[in-house]
N, CA, C and O atoms as a GROMACS GRO file, in nm:
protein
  440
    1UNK      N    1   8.650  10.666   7.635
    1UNK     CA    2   8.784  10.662   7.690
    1UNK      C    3   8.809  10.528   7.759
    1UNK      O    4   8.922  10.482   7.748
    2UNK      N    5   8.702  10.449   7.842
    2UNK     CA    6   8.717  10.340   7.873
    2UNK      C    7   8.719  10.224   7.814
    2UNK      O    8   8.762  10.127   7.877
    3UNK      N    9   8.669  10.207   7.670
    3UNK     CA   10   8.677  10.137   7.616
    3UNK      C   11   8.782  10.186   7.523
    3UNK      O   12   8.812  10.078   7.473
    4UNK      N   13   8.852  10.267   7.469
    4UNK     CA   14   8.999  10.262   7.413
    4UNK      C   15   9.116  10.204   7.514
    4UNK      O   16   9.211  10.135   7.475
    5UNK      N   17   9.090  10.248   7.671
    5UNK     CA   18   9.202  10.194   7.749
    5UNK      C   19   9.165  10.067   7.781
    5UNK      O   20   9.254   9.997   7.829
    6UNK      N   21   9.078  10.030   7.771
    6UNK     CA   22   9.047   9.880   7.734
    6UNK      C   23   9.124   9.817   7.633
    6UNK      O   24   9.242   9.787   7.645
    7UNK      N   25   9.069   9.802   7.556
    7UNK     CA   26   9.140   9.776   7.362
    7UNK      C   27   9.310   9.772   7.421
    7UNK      O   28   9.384   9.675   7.411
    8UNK      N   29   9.342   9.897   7.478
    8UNK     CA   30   9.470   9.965   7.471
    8UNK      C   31   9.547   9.850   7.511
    8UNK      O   32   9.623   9.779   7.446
    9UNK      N   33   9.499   9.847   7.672
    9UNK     CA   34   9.554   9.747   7.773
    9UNK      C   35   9.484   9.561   7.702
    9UNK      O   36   9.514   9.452   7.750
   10UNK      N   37   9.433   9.574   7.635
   10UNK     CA   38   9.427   9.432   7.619
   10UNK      C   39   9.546   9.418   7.507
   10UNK      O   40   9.622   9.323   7.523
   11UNK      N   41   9.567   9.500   7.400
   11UNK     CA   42   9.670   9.465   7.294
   11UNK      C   43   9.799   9.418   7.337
   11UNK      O   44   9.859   9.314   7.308
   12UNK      N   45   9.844   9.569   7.455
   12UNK     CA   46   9.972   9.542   7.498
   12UNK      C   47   9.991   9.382   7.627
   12UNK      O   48  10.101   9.342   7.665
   13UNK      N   49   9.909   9.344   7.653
   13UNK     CA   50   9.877   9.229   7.728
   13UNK      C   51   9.906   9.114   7.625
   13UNK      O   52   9.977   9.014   7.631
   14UNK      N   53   9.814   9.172   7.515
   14UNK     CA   54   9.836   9.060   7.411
   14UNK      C   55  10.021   9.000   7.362
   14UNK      O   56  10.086   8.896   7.373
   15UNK      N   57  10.042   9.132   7.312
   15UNK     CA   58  10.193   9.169   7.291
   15UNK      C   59  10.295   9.077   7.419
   15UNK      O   60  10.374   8.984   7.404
   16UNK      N   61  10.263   9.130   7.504
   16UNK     CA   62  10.331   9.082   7.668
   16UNK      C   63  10.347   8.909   7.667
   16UNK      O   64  10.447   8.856   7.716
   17UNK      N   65  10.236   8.830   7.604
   17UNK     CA   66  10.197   8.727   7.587
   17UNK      C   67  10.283   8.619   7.466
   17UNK      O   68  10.328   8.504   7.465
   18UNK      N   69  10.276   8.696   7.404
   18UNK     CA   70  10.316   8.671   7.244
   18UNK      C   71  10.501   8.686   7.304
   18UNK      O   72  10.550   8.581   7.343
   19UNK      N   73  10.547   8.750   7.306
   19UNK     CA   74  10.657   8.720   7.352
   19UNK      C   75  10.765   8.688   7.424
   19UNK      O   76  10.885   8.677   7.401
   20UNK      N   77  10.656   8.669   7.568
   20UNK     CA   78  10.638   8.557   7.626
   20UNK      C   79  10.670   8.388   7.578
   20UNK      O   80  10.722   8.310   7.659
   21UNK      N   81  10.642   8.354   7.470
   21UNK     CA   82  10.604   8.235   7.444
   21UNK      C   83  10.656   8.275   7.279
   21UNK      O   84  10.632   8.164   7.232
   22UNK      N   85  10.680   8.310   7.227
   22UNK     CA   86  10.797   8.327   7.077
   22UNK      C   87  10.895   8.361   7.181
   22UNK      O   88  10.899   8.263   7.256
   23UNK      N   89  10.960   8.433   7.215
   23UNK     CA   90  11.103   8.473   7.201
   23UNK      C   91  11.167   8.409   7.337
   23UNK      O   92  11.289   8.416   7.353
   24UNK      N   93  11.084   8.345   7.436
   24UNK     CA   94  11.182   8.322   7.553
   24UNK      C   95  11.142   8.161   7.563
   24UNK      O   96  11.229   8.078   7.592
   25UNK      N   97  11.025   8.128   7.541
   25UNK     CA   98  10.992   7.956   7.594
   25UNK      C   99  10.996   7.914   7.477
   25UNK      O  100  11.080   7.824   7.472
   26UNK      N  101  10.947   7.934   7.376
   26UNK     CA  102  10.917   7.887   7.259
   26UNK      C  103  10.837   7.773   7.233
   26UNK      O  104  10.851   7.690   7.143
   27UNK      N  105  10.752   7.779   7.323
   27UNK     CA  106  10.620   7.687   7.305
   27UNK      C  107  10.514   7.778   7.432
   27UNK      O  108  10.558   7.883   7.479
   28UNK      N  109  10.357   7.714   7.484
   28UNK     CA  110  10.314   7.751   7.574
   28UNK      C  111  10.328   7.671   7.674
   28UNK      O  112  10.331   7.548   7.667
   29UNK      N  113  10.341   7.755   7.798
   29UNK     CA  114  10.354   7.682   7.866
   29UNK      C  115  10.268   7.673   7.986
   29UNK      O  116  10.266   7.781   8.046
   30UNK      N  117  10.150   7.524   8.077
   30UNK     CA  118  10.065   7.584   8.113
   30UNK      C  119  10.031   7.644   8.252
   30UNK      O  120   9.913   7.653   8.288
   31UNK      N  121  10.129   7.682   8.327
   31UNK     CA  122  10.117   7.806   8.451
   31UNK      C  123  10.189   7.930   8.355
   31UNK      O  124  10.283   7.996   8.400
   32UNK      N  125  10.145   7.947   8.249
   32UNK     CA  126  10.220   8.110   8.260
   32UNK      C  127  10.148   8.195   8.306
   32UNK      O  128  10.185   8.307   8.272
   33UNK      N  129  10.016   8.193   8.402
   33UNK     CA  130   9.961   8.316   8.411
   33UNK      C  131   9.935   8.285   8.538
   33UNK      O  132   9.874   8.180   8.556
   34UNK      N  133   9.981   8.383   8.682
   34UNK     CA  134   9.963   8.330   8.820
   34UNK      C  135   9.841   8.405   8.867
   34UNK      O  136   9.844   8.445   8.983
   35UNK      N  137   9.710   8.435   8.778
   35UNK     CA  138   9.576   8.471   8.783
   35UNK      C  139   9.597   8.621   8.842
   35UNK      O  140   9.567   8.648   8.958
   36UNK      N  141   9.650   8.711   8.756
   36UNK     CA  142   9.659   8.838   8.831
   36UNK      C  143   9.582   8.932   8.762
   36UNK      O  144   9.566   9.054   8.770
   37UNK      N  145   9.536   8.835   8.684
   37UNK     CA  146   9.391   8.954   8.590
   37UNK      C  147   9.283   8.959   8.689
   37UNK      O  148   9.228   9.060   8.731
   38UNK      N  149   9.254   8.804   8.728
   38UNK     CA  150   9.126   8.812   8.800
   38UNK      C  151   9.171   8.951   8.920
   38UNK      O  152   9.094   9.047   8.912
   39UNK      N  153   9.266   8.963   9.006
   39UNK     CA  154   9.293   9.016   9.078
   39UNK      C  155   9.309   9.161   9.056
   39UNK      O  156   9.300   9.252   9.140
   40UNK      N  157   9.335   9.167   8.931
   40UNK     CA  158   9.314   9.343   8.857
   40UNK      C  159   9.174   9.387   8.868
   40UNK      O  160   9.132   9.497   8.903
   41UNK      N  161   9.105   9.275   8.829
   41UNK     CA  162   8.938   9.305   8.826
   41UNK      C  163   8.883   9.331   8.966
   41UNK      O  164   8.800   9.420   8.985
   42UNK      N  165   8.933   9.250   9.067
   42UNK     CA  166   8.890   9.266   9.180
   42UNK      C  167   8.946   9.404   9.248
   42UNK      O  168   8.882   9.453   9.341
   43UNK      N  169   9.056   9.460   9.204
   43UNK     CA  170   9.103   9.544   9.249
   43UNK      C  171   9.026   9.692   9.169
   43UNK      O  172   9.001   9.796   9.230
   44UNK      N  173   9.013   9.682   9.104
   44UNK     CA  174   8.930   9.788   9.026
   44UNK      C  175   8.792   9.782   9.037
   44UNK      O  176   8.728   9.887   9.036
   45UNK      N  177   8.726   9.649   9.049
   45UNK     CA  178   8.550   9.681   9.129
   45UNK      C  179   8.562   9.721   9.292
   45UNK      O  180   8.473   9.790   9.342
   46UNK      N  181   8.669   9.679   9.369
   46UNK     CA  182   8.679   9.753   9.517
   46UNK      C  183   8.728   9.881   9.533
   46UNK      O  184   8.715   9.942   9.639
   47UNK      N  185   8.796   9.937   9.412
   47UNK     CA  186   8.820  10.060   9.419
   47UNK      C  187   8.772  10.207   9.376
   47UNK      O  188   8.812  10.322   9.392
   48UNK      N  189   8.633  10.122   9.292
   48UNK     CA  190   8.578  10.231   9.219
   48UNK      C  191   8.629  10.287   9.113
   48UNK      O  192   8.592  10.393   9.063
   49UNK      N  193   8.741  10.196   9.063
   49UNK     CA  194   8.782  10.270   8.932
   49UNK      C  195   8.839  10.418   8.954
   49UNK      O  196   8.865  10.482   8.853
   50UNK      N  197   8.858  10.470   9.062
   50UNK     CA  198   8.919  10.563   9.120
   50UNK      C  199   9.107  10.537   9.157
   50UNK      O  200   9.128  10.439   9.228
   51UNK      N  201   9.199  10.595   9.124
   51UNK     CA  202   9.343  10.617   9.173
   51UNK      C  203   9.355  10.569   9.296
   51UNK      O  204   9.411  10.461   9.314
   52UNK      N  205   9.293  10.658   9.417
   52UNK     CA  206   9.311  10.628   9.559
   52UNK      C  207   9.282  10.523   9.582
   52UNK      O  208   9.360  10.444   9.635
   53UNK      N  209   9.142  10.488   9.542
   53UNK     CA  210   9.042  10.351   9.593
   53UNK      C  211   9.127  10.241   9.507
   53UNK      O  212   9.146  10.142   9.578
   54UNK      N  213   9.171  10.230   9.405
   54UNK     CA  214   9.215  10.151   9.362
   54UNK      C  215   9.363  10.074   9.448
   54UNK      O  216   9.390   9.955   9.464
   55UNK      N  217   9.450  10.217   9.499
   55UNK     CA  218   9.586  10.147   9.566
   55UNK      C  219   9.562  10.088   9.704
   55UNK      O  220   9.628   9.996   9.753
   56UNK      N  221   9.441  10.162   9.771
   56UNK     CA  222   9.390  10.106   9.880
   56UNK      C  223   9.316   9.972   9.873
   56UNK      O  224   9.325   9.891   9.966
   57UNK      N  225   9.242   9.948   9.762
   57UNK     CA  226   9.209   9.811   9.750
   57UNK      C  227   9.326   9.747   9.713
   57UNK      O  228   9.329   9.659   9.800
   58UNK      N  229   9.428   9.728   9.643
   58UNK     CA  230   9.571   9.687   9.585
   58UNK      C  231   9.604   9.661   9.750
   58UNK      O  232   9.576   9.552   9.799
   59UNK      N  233   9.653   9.750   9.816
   59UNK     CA  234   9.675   9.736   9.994
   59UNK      C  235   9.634   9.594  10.013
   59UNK      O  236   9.706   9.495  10.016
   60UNK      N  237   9.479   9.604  10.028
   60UNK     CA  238   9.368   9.544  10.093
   60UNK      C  239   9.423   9.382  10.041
   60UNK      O  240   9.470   9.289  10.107
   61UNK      N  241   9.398   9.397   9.912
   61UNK     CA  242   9.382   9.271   9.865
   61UNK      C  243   9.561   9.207   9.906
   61UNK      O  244   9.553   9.087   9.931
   62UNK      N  245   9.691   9.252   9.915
   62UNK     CA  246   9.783   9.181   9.936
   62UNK      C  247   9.786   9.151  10.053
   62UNK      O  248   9.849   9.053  10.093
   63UNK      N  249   9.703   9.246  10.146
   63UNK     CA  250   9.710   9.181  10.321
   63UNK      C  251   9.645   9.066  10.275
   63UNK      O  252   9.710   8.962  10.282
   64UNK      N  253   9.542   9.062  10.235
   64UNK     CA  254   9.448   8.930  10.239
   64UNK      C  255   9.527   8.781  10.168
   64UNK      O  256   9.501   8.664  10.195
   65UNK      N  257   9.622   8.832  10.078
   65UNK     CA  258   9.713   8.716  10.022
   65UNK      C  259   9.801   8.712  10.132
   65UNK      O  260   9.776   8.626  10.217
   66UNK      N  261   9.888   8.778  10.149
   66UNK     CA  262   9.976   8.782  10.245
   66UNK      C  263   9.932   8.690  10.384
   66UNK      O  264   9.994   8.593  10.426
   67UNK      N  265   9.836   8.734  10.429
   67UNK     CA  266   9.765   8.694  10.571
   67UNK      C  267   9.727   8.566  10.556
   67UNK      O  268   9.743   8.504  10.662
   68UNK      N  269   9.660   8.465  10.420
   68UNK     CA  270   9.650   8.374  10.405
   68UNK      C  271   9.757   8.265  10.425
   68UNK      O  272   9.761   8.166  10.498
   69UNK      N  273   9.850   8.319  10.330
   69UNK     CA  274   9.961   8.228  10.285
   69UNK      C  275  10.023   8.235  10.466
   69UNK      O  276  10.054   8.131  10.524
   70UNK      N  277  10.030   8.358  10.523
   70UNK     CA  278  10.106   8.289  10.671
   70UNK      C  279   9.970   8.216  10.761
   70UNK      O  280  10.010   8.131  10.841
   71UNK      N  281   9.878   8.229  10.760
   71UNK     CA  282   9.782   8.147  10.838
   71UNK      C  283   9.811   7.963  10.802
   71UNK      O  284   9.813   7.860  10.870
   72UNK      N  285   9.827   7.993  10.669
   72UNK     CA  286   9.805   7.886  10.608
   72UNK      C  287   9.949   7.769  10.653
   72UNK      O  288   9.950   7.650  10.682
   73UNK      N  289  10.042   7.858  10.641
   73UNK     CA  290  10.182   7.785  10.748
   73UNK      C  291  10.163   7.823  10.866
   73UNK      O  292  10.255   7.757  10.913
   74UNK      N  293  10.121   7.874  10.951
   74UNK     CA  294  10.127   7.856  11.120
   74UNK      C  295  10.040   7.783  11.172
   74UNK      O  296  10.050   7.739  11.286
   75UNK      N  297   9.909   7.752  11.065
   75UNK     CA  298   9.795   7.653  11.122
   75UNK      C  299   9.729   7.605  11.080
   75UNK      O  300   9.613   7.587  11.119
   76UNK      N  301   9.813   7.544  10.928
   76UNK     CA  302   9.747   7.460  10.840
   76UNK      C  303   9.615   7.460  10.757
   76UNK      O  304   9.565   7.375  10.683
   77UNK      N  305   9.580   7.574  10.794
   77UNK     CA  306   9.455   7.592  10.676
   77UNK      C  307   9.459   7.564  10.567
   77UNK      O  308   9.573   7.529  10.538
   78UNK      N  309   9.371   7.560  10.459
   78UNK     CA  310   9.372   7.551  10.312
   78UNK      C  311   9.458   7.704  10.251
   78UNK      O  312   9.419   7.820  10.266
   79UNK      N  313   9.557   7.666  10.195
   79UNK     CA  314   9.602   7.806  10.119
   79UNK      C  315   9.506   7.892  10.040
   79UNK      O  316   9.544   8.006  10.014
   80UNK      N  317   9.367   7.846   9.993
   80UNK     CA  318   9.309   7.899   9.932
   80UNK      C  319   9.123   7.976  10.018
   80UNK      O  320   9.032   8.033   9.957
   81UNK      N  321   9.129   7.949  10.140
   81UNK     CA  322   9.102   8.010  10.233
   81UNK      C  323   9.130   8.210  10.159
   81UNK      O  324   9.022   8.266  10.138
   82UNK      N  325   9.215   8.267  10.138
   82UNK     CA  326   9.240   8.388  10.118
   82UNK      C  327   9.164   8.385   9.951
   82UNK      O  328   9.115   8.496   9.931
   83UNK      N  329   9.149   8.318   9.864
   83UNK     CA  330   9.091   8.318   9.744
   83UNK      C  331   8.911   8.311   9.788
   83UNK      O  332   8.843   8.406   9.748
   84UNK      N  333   8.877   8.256   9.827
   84UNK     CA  334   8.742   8.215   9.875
   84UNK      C  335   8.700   8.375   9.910
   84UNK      O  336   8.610   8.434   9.850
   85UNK      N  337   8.790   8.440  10.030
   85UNK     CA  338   8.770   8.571  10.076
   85UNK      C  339   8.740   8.687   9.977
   85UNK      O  340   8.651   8.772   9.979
   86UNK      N  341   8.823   8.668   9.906
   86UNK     CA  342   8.815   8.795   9.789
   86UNK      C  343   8.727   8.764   9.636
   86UNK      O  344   8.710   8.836   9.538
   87UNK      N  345   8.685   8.638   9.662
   87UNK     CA  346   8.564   8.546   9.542
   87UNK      C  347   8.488   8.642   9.628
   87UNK      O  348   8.479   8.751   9.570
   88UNK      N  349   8.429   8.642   9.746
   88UNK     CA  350   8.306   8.699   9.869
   88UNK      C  351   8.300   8.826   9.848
   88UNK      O  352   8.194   8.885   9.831
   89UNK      N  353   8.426   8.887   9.848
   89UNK     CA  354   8.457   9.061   9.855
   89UNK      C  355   8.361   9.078   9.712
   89UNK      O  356   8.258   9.142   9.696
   90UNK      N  357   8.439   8.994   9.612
   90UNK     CA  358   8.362   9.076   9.455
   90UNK      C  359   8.240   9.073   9.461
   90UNK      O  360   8.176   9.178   9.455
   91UNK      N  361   8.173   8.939   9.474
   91UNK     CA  362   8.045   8.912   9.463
   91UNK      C  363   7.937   9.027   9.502
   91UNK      O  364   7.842   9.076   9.441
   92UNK      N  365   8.011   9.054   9.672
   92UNK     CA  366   7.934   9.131   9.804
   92UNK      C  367   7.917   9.301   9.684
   92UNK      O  368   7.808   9.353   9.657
   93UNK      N  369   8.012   9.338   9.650
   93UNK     CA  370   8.051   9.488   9.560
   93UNK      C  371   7.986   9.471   9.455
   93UNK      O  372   7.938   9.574   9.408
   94UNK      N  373   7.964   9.368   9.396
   94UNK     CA  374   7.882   9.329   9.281
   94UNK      C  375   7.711   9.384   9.293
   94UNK      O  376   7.648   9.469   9.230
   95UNK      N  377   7.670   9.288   9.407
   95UNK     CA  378   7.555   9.329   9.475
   95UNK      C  379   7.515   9.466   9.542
   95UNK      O  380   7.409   9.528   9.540
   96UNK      N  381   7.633   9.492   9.598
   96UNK     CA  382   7.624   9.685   9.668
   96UNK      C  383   7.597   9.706   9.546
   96UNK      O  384   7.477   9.689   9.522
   97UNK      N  385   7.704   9.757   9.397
   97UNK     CA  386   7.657   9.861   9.305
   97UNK      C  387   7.528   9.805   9.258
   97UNK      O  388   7.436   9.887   9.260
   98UNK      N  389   7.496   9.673   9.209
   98UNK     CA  390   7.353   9.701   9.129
   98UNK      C  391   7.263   9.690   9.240
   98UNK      O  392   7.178   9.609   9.204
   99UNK      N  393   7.230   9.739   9.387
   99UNK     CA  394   7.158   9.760   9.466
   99UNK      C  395   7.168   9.905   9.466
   99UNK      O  396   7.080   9.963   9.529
  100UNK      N  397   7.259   9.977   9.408
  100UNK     CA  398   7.270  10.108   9.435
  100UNK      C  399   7.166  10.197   9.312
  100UNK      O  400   7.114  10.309   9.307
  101UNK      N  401   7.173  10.052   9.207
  101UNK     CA  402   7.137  10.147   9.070
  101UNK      C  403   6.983  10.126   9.082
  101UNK      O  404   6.917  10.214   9.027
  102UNK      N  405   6.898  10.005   9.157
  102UNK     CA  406   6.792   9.985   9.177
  102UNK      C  407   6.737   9.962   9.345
  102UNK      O  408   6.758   9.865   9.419
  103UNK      N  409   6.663  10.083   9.372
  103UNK     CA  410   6.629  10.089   9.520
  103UNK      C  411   6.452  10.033   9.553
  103UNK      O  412   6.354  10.057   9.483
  104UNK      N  413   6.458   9.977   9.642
  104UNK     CA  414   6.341   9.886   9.667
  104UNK      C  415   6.347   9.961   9.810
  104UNK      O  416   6.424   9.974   9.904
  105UNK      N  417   6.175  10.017   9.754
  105UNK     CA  418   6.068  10.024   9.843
  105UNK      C  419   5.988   9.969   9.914
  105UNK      O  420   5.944   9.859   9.882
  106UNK      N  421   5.938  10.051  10.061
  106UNK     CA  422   5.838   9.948  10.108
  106UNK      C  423   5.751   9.992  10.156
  106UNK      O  424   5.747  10.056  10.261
  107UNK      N  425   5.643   9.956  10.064
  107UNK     CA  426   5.511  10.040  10.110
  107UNK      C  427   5.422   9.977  10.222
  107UNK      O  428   5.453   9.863  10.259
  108UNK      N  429   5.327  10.031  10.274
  108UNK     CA  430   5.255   9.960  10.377
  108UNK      C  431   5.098   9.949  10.343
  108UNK      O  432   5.034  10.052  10.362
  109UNK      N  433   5.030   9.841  10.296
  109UNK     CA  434   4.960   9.865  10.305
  109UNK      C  435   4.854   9.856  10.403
  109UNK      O  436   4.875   9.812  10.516
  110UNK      N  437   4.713   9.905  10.353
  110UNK     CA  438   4.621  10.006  10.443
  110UNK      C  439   4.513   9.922  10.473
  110UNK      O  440   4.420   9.963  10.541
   0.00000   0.00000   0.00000
């Protein structure tokens, strides 16, 4: 099932794309994509692939855009300060699940 709604959602993406660029620009053009895949991905490894966990990470992750972009005008930070954060978030979830699938022991020896 996950790999048909895979397939599924990549075709109609494909589709989304394609006319995109035939019927309205008519060439490519190169910001058409404001990186919201990566941000799908991130939103679906913080959510567990779960409904709830998923809108609560969706939440999560726009405070963290949101909160950037005004830090970033009230006190000059790097705008990308909030990207760095959620590069950290995946990585960190990356490491929780395959720490979850392999548990390390510690024996003492005698």
């Amino acid at each position: 099932m996950l790999l048909i709604a895979g397939l599924a959602s990549g075709g109609i993406a494909g589709l989304a794309g394609m006319v995109e660029v035939a019927g309205i620009h008519y060439r490519l053009i190169e910001a058409i994509s404001g990186g919201h895949g990566y941000t799908g991905i991130l939103v679906a490894m913080l959510g567990n692939l779960s409904a709830g966990g998923v809108v609560l990470a969706a939440l999560f992750i726009g405070l963290i855009d949101t909160g950037s972009q005004t830090v970033s005008r009230a006190l000059g930070t790097p705008i990308y300060l909030g990207e760095i954060i959620q590069a950290t978030l995946l990585l960190v979830t990356l490491a929780v699940l395959m720490l979850q699938n392999y548990r390390l022991r510690w024996e003492r020896r005698r």
